[in-house]
C-alpha positions in Angstrom: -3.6 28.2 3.1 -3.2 26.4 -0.5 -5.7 28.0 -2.6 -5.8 25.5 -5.3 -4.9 22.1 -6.6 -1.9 23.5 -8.8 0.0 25.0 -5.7 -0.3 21.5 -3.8 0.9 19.5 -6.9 3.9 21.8 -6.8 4.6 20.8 -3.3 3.4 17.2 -3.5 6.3 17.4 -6.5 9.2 18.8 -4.3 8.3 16.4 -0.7 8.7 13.7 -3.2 11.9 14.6 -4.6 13.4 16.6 -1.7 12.0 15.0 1.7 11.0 10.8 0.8 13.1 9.8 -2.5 15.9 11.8 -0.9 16.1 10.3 2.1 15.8 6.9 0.9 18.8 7.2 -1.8 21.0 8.7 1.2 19.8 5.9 3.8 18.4 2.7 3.0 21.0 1.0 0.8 23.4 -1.3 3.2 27.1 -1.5 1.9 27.9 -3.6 4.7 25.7 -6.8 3.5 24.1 -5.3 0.1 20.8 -5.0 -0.2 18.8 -2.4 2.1 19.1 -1.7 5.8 16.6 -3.6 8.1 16.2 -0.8 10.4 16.9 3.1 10.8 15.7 4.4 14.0 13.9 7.7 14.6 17.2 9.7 14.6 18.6 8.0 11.4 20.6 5.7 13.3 21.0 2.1 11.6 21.0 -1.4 12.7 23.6 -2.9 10.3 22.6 -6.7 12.4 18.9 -5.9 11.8 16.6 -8.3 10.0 15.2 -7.8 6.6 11.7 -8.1 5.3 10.3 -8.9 2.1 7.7 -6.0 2.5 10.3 -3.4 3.0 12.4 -4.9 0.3 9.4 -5.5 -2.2 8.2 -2.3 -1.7 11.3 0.1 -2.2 11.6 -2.1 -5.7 8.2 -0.9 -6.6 8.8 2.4 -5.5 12.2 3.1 -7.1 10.9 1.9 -10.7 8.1 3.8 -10.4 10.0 7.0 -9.6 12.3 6.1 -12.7 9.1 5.9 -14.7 8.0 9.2 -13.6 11.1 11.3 -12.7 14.0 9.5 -15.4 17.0 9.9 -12.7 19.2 7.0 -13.0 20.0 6.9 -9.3 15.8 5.5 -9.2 17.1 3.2 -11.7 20.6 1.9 -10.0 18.2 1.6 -6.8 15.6 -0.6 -8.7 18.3 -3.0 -10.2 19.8 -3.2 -6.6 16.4 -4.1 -5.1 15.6 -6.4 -7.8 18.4 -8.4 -8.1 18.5 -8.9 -3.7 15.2 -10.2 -4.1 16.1 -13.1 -6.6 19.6 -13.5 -4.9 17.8 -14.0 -1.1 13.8 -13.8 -1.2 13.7 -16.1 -3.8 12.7 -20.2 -2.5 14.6 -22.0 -5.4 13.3 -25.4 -4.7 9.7 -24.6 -3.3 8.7 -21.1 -5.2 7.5 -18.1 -4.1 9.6 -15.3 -1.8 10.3 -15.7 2.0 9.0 -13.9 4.8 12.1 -12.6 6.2 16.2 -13.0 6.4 19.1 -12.1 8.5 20.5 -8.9 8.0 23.8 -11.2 5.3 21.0 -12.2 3.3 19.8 -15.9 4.9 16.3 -17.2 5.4 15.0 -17.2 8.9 11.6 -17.2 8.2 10.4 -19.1 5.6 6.9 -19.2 5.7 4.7 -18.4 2.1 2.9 -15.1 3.6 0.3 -14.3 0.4 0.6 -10.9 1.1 4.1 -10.6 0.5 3.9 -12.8 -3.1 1.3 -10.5 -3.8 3.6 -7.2 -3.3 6.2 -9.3 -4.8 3.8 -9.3 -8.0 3.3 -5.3 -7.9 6.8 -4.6 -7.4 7.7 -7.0 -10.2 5.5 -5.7 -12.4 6.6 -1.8 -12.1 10.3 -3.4 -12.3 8.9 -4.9 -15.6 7.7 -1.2 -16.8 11.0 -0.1 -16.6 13.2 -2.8 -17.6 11.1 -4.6 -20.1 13.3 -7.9 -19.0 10.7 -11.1 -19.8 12.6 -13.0 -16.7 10.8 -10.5 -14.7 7.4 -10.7 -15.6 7.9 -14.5 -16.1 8.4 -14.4 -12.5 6.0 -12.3 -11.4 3.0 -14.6 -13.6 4.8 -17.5 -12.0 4.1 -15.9 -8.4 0.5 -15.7 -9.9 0.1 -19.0 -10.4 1.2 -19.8 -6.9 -1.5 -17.8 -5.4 -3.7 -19.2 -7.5 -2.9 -22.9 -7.1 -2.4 -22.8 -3.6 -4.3 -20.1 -1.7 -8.0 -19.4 -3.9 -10.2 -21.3 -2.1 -12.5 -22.3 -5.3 -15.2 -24.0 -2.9 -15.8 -20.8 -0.8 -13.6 -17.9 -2.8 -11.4 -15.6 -1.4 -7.6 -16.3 -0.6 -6.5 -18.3 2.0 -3.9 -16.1 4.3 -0.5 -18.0 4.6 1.3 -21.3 4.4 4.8 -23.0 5.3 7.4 -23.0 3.2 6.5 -26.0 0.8 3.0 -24.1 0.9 1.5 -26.9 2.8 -0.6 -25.6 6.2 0.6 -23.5 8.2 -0.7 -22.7 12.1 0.2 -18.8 12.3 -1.1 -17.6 9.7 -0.9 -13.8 11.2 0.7 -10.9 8.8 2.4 -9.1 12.3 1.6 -10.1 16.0 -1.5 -7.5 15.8 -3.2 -9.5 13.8 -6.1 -12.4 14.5 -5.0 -16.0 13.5 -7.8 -16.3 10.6 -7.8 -17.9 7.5 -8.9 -14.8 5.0 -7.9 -11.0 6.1 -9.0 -7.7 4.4 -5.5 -6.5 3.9 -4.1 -9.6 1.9 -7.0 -9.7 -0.7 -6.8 -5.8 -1.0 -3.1 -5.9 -1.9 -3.9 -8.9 -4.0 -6.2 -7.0 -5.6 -3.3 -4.0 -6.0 -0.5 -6.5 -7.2 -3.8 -8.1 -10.0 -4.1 -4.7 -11.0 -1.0 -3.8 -12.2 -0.3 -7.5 -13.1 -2.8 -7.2 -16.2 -2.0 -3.5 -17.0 1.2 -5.2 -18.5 -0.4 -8.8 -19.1 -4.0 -9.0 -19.7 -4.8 -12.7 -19.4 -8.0 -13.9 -19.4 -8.3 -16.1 -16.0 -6.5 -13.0 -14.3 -8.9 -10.8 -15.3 -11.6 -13.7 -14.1 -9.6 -13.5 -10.5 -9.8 -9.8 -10.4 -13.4 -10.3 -11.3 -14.0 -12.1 -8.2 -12.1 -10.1 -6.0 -13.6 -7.2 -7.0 -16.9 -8.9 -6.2 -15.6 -10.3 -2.7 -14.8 -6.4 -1.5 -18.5 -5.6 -2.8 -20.1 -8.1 -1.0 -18.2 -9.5 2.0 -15.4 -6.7 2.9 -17.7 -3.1 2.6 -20.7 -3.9 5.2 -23.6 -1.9 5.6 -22.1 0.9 7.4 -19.7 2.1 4.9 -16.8 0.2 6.4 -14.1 -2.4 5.8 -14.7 -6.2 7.6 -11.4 -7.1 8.6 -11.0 -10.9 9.6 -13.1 -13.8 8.6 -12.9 -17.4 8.8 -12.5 -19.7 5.9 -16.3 -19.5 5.6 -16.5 -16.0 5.9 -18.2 -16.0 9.5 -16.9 -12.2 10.1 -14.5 -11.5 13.3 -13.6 -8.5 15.2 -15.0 -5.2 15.1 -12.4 -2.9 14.6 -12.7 0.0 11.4 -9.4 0.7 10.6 -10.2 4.3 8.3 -6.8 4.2 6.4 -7.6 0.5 5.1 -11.6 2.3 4.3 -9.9 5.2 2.1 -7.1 3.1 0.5 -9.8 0.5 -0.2 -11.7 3.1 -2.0 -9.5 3.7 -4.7 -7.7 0.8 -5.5 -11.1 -0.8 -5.8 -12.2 1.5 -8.7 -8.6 1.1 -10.3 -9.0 -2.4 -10.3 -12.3 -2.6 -12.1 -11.1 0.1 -14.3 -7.8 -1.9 -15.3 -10.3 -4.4 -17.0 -12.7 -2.4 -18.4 -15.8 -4.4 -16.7 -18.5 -1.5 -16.7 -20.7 -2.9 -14.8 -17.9 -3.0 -11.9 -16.7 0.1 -12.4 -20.3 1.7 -11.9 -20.4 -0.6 -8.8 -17.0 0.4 -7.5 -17.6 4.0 -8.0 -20.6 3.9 -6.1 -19.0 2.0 -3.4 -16.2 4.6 -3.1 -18.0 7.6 -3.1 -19.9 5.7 0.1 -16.8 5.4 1.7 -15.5 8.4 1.2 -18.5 10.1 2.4 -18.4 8.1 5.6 -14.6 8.8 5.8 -15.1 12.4 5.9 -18.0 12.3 9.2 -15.7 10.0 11.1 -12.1 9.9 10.2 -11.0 13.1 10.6 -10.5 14.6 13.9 -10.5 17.6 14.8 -7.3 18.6 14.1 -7.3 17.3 10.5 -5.5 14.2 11.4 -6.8 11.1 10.8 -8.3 8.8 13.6 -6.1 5.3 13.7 -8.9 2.9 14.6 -12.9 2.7 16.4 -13.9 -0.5 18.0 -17.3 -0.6 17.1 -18.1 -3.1 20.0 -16.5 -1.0 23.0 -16.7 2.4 21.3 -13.2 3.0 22.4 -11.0 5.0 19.8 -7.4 5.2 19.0 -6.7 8.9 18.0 -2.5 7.9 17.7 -2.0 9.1 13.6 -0.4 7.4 11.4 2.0 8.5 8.2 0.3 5.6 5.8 -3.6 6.9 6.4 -2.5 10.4 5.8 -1.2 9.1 2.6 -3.7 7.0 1.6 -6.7 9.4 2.2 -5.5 12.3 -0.2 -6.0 9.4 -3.2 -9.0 8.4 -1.9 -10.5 11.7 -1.7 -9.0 13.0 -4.7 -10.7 10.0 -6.5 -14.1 10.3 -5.3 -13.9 13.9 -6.5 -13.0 12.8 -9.4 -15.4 10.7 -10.1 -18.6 12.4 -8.2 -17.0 16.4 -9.2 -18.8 17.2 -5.8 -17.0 19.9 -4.0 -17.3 18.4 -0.1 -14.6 15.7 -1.1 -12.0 19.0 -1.3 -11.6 20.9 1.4 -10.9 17.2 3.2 -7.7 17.2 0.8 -6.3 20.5 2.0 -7.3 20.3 5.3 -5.6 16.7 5.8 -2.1 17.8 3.4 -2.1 20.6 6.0 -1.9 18.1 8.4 1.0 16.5 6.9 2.7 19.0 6.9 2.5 20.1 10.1 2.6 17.1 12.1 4.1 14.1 10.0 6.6 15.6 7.5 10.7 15.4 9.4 11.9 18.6 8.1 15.3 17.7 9.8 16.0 14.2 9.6 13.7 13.5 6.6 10.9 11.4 5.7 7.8 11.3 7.3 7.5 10.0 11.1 5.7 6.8 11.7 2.9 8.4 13.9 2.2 10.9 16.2 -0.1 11.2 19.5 -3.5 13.3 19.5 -1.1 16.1 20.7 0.8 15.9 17.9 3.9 14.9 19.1 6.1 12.6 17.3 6.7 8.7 18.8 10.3 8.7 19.0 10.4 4.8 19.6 9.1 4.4 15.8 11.8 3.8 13.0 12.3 5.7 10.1 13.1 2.4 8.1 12.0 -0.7 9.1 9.8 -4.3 8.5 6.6 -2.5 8.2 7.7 1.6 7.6 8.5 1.8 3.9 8.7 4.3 1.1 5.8 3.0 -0.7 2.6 5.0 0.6 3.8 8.7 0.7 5.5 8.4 -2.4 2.7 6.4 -4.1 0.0 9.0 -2.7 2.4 11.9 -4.2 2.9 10.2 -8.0 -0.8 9.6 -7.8 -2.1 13.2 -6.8 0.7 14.6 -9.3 -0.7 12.9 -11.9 -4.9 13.5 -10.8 -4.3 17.2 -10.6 -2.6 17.3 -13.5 -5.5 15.4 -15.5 -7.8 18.1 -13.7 -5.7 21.1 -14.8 -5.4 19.6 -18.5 -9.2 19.5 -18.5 -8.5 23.2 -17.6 -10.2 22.7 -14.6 -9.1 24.9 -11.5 -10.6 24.5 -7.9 -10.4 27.1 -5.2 -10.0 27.3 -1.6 -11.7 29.5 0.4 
């Protein structure tokens, strides 16, 4: 069993390098149509005629800058360029703005629609691209894709961010992220990665009425999204008459951190003591109900049939060693610890591909993996694991240059 923090950062350090960044240099570029692959199936089989997604694309930009940042290997860097310059060539809507939803797998629109989630992971990769390259075209374009949001999606009359809109950013019907999805106007997910793409839009451009936004956000997650129970709302209408009664635990845990980073990132104290509070609550609840008994974590509870989902995902895993780590951080209460170990443990028993790399998509409460789930694909990107690795890196390292040590027992 890992005894202490140090030991895991050492192999948080190697999975990053050997098992996610790895795989992704030796499988996602597509020399056939340039770009990235659509889709690698669970045995590393491609789909050269496979659709491509702005998600998938806008997140192995963010990751590959990021892991020049950190790691200085100019394969990260070749990658970044490549990501970043198939997103302007295709993504990009030259007469209406913004990115589209989707393309065939030579690089032409077939979806068009303005999904504000993806301009607001457009922003976040943009602005690690902009970290790296220090090019002004790029963080032009990620303040115009601000603007955008703003203009056309903050509902000023009711706040909050309207979900989706055709491609001239007029009304759209569908408004759904993926076919799981309820039709409503404002979701939880697009205003938390909004919230993620604000945040590391002002840690390189600190505008006023962004930090206003981010504000509000901030406030929006405090009062609307966390309910009484510790958990996330989901879905709401353009009034905020909450839908559904699903918790979805990965969304509670990632919540819990970005939200203190964002109030952090603009140095509003009252937020951050807000925000901290708020996480530790979450986290607390996290720990009683998330995490079966195995050490996986639970997909989803529907609060209004009782019925669980115990499938496990590779994103929650991720998601909840940041989480945790964070509300230790900030509360230095020993019960948000053993939850780290136990749930890496986890990890790498069940979700790490020691053959064919990366990390599966999910497994069953046996434990077995879904074979029917892609390696690479619309939705499974590198963005999570290798985020939740950089970020626990980095955390234990602050802990250890503190000369702070925690044991395992």
């Amino acid at each position: 069993m890992i005894d202490n923090f140090q030991s895991l950062k050492e192999e948080l350090d190697n999975t990053v390098k050997q098992n996610i960044l790895s795989y992704w240099v030796n499988n996602a570029p597509d020399s056939d149509n340039g770009g990235f692959i659509g889709h690698v199936d669970f045995d590393n089989i491609k789909d050269n005629e496979a659709n491509k997604g702005i998600v998938l694309n806008a997140r192995i930009l963010w990751t590959f800058s990021l892991a020049y940042r950190k790691l200085e290997d100019d394969v990260f860097r070749s990658l970044a360029d490549r990501a970043y310059t198939y997103i302007k060539n295709c993504f990009l809507d030259q007469t209406y703005g913004g990115v589209y939803w989707e393309l065939d797998a030579q690089g032409n629109p077939v979806n068009k629609k303005k999904q504000v989630y993806a301009q607001a992971f457009t922003i976040y990769a943009l602005t690690e691209y902009y970290k790296i390259s220090k090019n002004q075209e790029v963080l032009d374009w990620a303040i115009e894709l601000f603007d955008f949001i703003e203009k056309y999606s903050f509902d000023e009359k009711n706040q909050g961010y309207i979900e989706a809109f055709s491609e001239d950013w007029s009304t759209l019907e569908d408004m759904r992220l993926s076919d799981k999805d309820a039709n409503l106007e404002k979701t939880m997910n697009t205003h938390l990665h909004i919230l993620e793409a604000y945040t590391n839009l002002y840690s390189v451009w600190t505008n006023a009425h962004l930090k206003t936004q981010q504000e509000r956000l901030i406030t929006l997650f405090l009062e609307k999204f966390i309910n009484e129970d510790d958990h996330l709302n989901l879905f709401f209408s353009n009034t905020w008459e909450k839908r559904g009664s699903i918790i979805s635990f990965g969304h509670d845990i990632e919540c819990a951190w970005l939200l203190t980073e964002a109030a952090e990132i603009i140095d509003n104290q009252q937020l951050i003591k807000e925000t901290k509070e708020a996480s530790l609550r979450i986290a607390t609840k996290f720990i009683k109900e998330a995490i079966d008994t195995d050490g996986g974590i639970i997909n989803e509870r529907d609060t209004e049939n009782g019925y669980i989902d115990y499938e496990k995902h590779w994103w929650q895993h991720a998601e909840a060693l940041v989480g945790l780590m964070n509300s230790y951080t900030i509360s230095k209460d020993d019960r948000f610890v053993e939850p780290i170990f136990t749930i890496w443990s986890f990890i790498k028993k069940h979700l790490i591909d020691y053959q064919n790399g990366e990390w599966f998509w999910k497994v069953n409460k046996e434990g077995t993996p879904d074979e029917k789930q892609e390696k690479i694909g619309f939705w499974k990107c590198p963005y999570h694991n290798s985020r939740a690795c950089f970020e626990m890196i980095d955390r234990i390292s602050a802990l250890t240059s503190s000369n702070e040590k925690i044991n395992i027992h």
